[in-house]
C-alpha positions in Angstrom: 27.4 -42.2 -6.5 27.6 -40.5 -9.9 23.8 -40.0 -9.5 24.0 -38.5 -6.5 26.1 -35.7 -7.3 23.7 -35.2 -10.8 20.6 -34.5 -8.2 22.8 -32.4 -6.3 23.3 -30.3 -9.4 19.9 -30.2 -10.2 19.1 -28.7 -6.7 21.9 -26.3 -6.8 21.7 -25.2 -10.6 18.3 -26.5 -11.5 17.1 -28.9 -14.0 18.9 -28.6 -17.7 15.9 -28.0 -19.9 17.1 -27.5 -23.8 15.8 -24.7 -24.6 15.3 -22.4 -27.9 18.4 -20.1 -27.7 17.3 -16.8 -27.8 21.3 -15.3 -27.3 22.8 -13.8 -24.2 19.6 -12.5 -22.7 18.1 -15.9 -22.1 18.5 -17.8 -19.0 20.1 -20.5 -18.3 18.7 -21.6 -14.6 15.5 -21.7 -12.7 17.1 -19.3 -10.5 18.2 -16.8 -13.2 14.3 -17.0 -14.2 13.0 -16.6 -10.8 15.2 -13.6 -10.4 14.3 -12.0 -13.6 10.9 -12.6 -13.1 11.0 -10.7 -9.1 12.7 -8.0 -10.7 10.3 -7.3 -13.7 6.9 -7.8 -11.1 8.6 -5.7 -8.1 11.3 -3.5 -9.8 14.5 -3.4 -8.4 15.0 -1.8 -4.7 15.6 1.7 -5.4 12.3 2.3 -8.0 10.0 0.6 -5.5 11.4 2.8 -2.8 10.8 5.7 -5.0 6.9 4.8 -5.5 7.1 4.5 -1.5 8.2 7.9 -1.3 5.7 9.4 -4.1 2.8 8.1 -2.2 3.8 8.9 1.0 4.0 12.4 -0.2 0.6 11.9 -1.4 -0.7 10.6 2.1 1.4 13.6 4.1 -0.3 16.5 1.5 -4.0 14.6 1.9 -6.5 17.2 2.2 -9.9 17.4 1.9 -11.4 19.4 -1.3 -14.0 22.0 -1.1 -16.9 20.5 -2.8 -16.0 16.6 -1.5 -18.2 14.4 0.7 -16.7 12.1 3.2 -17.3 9.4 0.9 -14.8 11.1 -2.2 -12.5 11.3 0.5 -12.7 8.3 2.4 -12.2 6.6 -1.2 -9.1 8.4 -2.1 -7.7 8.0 1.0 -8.3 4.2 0.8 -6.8 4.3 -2.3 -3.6 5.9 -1.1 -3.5 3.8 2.1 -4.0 0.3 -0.3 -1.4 1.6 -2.6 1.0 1.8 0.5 0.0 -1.6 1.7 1.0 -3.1 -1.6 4.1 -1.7 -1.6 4.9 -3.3 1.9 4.0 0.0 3.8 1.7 0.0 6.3 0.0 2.7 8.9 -1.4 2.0 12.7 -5.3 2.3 12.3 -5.3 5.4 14.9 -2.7 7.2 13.0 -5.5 6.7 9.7 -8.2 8.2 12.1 -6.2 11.0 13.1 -5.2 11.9 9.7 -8.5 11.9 8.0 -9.5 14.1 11.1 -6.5 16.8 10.9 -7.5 16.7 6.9 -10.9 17.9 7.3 -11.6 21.9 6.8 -12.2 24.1 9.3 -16.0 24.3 9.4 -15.6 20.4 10.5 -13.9 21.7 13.3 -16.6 21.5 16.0 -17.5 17.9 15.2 -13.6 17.2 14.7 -13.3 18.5 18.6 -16.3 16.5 19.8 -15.1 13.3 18.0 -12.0 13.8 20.1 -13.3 14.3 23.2 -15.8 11.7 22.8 -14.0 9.4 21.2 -10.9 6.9 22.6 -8.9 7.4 19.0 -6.9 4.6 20.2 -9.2 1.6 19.4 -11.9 4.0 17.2 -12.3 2.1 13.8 -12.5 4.0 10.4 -15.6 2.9 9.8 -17.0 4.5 13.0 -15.4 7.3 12.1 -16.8 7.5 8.5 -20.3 6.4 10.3 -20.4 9.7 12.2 -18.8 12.4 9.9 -21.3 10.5 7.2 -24.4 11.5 9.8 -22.7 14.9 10.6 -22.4 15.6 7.0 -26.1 14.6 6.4 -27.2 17.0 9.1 -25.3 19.9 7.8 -26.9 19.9 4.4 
């Protein structure tokens, strides 16, 4: 009986491991480390949903440069969209078309309209979307 309520310890409290005692700061269950450990890798609540907040800003002020090619912006736009994704946030796939479309300058507009009306944005990948702004593009120059 005795050992029965040692192995419920263990589960509860986890093992006791002698360890070097490094003072106050050390911990003293498998728990406390686990803890410890989420904290430092995902920071606590309130700085994670600050880096949430910085890069949605970043997403919602997106804008295409002057001198950039579709493919500078399609790879900062991934970038900002990954970053999101790691931090738990994600985006619908047409609301990604859409944005890259309302991002693009005004001499895109014509092709921006013909996309549109050609286009189901509904179901319309990004890489379709890259596909023909990357020919469009070509054209132009």
């Amino acid at each position: 009986m005795a050992e029965d309520s040692e192995l419920w310890n263990v589960i509860c409290d986890g093992p006791f491991v002698p360890t070097k005692n490094l003072g106050e700061s050390a911990c003293q269950s498998a728990k406390e480390i686990w803890e410890t450990l989420q904290t430092a890798h995902e920071g606590i609540t309130q700085v994670k949903q600050s880096e949430i907040d910085m890069v949605t800003t970043g997403y919602e002020l997106f804008r295409m440069k002057d001198d950039e090619s579709i493919h500078d912006i399609h790879t900062r736009f991934t970038s900002i969209i990954n970053e999101l994704h790691s931090l738990g946030e994600s985006i619908p796939r047409n609301k990604l078309v859409r944005k890259i479309l309302s991002v693009l300058p005004s001499s895109w507009e014509s092709k921006v309209n013909t996309i549109i009306e050609a286009k189901d944005l509904r179901t319309l990948t990004m890489d379709e979307l890259l596909g023909n702004l990357k020919s469009y593009e070509t054209k132009k120059k």
